[in-house]
C-alpha positions, -999 to +999 in steps of 0.1 A: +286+035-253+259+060-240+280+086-241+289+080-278+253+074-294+243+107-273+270+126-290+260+109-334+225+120-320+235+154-313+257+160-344+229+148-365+205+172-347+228+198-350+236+191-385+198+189-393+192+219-377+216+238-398+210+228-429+171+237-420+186+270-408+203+276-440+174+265-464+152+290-447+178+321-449+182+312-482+146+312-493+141+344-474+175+361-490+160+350-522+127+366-520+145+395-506+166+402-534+146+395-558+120+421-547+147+447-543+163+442-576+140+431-602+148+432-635+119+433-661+111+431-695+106+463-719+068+454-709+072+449-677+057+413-680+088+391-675+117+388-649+151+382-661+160+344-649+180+344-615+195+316-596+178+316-558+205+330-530+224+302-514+234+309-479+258+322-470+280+334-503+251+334-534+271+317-563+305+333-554+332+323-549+331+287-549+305+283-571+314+306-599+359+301-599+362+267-586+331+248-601+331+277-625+333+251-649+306+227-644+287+257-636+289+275-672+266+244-688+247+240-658+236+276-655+229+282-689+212+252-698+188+258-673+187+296-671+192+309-708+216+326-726+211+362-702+209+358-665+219+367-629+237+349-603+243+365-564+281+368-554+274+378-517+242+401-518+256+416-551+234+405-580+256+400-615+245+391-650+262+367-673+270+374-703+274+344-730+267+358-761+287+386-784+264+407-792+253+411-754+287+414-748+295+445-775+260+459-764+278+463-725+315+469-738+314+496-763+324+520-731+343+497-710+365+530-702+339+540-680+327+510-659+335+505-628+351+473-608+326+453-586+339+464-550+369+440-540+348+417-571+320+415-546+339+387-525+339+410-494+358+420-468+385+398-463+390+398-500+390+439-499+417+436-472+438+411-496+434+426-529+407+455-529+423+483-541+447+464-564+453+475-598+429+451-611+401+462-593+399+495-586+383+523-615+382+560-623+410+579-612+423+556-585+432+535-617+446+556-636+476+569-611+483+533-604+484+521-634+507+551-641+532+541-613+528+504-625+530+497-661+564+510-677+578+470-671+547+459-685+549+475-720+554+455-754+587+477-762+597+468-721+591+428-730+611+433-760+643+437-736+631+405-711+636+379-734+671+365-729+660+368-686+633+352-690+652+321-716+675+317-692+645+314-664+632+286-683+664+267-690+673+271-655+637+254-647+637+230-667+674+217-662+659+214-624+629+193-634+653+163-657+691+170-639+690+133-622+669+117-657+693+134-686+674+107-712+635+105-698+611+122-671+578+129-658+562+164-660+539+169-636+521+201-652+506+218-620+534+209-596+565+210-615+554+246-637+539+266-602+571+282-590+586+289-628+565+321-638+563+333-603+601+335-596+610+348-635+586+374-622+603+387-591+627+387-612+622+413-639+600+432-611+628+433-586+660+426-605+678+391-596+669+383-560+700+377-535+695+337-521+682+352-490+654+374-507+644+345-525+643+318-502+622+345-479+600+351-510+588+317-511+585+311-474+552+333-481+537+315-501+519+292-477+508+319-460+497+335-490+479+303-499+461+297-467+447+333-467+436+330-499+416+299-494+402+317-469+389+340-489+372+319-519+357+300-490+337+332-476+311+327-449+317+348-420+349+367-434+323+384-459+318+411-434+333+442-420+327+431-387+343+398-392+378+420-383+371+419-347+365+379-338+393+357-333+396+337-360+424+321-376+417+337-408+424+371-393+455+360-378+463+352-408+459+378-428+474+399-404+508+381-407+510+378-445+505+416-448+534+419-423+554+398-441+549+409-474+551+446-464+586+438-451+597+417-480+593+443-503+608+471-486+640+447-484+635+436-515+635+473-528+664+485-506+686+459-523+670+471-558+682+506-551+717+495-548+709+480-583+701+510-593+731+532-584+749+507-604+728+514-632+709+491-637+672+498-644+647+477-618+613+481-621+602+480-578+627+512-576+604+534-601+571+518-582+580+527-554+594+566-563+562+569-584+542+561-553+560+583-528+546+610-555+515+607-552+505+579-579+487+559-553+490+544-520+520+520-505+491+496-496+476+498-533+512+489-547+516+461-519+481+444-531+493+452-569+524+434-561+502+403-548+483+406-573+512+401-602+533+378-585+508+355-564+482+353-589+502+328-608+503+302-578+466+291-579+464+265-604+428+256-592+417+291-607+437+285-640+456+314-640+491+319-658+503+280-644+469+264-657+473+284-690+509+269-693+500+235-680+474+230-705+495+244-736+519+217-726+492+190-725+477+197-755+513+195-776+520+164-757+483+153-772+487+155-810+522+147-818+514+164-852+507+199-837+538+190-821+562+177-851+548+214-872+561+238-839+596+217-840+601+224-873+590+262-869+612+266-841+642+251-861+636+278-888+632+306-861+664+299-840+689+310-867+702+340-846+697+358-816+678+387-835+655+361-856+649+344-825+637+377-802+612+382-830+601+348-829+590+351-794+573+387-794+553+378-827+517+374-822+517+354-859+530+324-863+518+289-849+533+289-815+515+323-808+483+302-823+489+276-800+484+301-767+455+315-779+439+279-791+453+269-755+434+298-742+400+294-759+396+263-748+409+262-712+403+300-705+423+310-677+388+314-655+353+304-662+336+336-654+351+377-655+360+398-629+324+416-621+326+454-638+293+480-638+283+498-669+271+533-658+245+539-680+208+519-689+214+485-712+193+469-730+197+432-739+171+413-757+138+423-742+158+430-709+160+466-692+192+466-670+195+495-647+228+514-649+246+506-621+244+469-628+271+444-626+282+421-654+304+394-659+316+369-692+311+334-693+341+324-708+330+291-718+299+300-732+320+322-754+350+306-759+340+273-768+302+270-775+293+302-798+290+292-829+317+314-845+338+285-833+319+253-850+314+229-859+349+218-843+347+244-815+361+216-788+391+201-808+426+221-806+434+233-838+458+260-831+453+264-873+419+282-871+437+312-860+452+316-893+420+310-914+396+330-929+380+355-909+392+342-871+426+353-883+412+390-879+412+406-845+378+424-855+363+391-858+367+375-825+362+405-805+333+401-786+336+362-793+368+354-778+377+360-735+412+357-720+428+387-713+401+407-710+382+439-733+393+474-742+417+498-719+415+475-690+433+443-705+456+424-681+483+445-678+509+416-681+495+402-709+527+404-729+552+394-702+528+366-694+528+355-729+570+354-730+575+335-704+550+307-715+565+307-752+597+306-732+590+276-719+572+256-741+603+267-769+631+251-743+606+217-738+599+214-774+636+218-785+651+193-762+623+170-753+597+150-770+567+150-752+536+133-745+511+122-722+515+091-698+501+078-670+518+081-634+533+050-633+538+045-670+519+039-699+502+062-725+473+083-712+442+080-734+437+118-741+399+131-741+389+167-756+365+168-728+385+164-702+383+197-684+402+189-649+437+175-650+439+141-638+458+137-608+480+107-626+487+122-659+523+131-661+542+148-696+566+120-706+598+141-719+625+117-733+653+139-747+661+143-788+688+130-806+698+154-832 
């Protein structure tokens, strides 16, 4: 009994002790910081607002991805419409309103990537000099050796793959329920972009490739999480100690470096056969010069794994919450069914259906989109030259990143019923104009460095939601039953909310 009140006695000491310890480096990190990157008014009288340093990461990663959210109000209630947050030592500043945002943007050519997005080290070894975030010339070879699949007149020949990718899903999902079954939206949609991927970057994968393929992914998830977690794995140094999270990272790079090299023998044998794989041209553009094997391997990652997060909201949350709102408003539901009825005529009329970025299912993406963006704050990018926003003088040299909530869903361009999905808005009146939402609207990013898969990505989620919508009704239920009362606030799916699909009778 001794023994045991010694030992609660100690942890609480300990635990005391560290939160003291912590409290005190982040004061001093603060003050620090603060001092050696001020920020001033035209006049020199104010300070822009900053958020004090919290040991050990600032407001990054945790803070600004995974309570990214919460975050956006909190922060900019209580710091203003222009201010800084730390992501390590690395000060950023948020930008939440358009004209801010077109002040910085206007020559978003030039900028450069926050280093590795300022999540350090570990994160530089995982994706550092991916396509994504690298700049300047590095960029532009890559991107060279990297985009040809990615290309609106490339997508244009995907889309019977990527049908029968979604049929083949979704005939997994219902094969034992032919009349009624649960979606689960994060669980059941995770694997479905990711594999249609692989496919179209690699050509069809062999059963072995494939089953290998998704025997990394827990690895791949694991190092991850030890990235967005940070701490010690921040820093350079943090190589050397013998930590899991090394040990780690170690073996996914092993891994994945061998996958693909398998994966791109067998796509060379493809190739001799004729037929056109994407890895096979990656891989020859690289071996002349257009980047590094390791830059491909983390643009690879980047691609392919990027869509298994659902916690971030990337290409799984943007699906998932395109199906939710559908299965929420049986009307916005009734008007696609009868559009896709009028589209599917022929096998021409229908191709067109699914590349066109006018007509209501392409609305219903980008309402989807504005309201769930696919993460709450941008990747970090430096402007190289002086701003000036508001009475603020930023240096050049600073780093900037978008609040995507701010923008998305409280500017006022978006009133005065910014929070309801109207998928409609995007054919009325000025929003219906590119021009118009510019600077106002966030989800695939501004200028020449827009997500490079932003048409592929787009496919396979009309894909999808066309092969659901034609077959199934849907809407939203509880887990065990019974209709799930559906909130426009509701920002985090519920764990029990399913996607009740009970099969048409035509």
């Amino acid at each position: 009994m001794f023994n045991l009140v010694l030992c609660l006695i100690v942890v609480s000491a300990t635990a005391v002790w560290g939160t003291r310890r912590f409290n005190v480096l982040s004061h001093v990190s603060t003050a620090y910081l603060r001092l050696r990157y001020p920020i001033k008014t035209v006049d020199g009288r104010e300070t822009l607002p900053t958020l004090p340093f919290e040991w050990p990461n600032g407001q990054g990663n945790v803070e600004k991805y995974l309570h990214g959210r919460e975050n956006s109000s909190k922060w900019g209630a209580e710091y203003g419409p222009l201010y800084r947050i730390w992501s390590g030592f690395h000060g950023e500043i948020v930008l939440t309103r358009p004209a801010d945002i077109e002040t910085v943007f206007r020559d978003s050519h030039t900028h450069l990537k926050a280093n590795a997005n300022d999540s350090g080290h570990y994160m530089h070894q995982l994706l550092g000099i991916c396509l994504g975030l690298i700049s300047g010339s590095e960029w532009r070879l890559l991107r060279k050796a990297t985009e040809a699949p990615f290309t609106r007149t490339a997508t244009a020949t995907y889309v019977q793959t990527v049908l029968d990718h979604a049929k083949q899903h979704i005939a997994s999902l219902c094969e034992t329920k032919p009349k009624k079954w649960q979606l689960q939206p994060y669980a059941d949609l995770r694997i479905y972009p990711f594999l249609a991927l692989a496919d179209l970057l690699y050509g069809k994968l062999s059963p072995p490739l494939k089953t290998q393929l998704l025997e990394i992914i827990p690895g791949r998830d694991s190092v991850f999480a030890h990235m967005m977690m940070g701490g010690v794995t921040r820093y350079k140094w943090a190589k050397y100690l013998p930590i899991n999270a090394n040990r780690e990272m170690d073996d996914f790079k092993k891994s994945w470096g061998q996958w693909n090299d398998n994966a791109h023998a067998e796509a060379v044998k493809k190739a001799e056969k004729g037929e056109p794989v994407p890895i096979v041209q990656m891989y020859a553009s690289i071996a002349e010069g257009n980047g590094s094997r390791e830059a491909l391997l983390q643009t690879l990652d980047e691609m392919l794994f990027a869509n298994l997060h659902p916690r971030l909201d990337v290409s799984i949350g943007a699906l998932a919450w395109s199906f939710v709102f559908i299965a929420a408003n049986p009307r916005i539901q009734t008007r696609l069914l009868s559009e896709l009825k009028s589209a599917y005529v022929d096998e021409a009329t229908r191709d067109s259906y699914l590349l066109s970025q006018s007509n209501y299912l392409h609305f219903i993406l980008l309402e989807a989109g504005r309201l769930r963006p696919v993460a709450a704050f941008s990747v970090a990018q430096a402007c190289p030259t002086q701003r000036q926003l508001g009475p603020y003088i930023l240096p050049a040299g600073s780093k900037f990143v978008v609040d995507a909530h701010a923008l998305n869903v409280r500017d006022p361009l978006w009133g005065p019923d910014n929070t309801m999905f109207r998928p409609e808005r995007w054919a009325e009146g000025g929003v219906k104009r590119a021009k118009d939402v510019r600077y106002c609207y966030w989800r695939f990013g501004f200028g020449p460095r827009v997500c490079l898969g932003k048409y592929v990505v787009d496919l396979m989620m009309k894909a999808l939601i066309v092969e659901l919508v034609k077959g199934w009704e849907v809407k939203l239920e509880h887990e065990k039953g019974g209709d799930w009362e559906w909130d426009q606030d509701t920002w985090a799916l519920p764990q029990d909310m399913r996607i009740a699909c009970v099969k048409r009778e035509y």
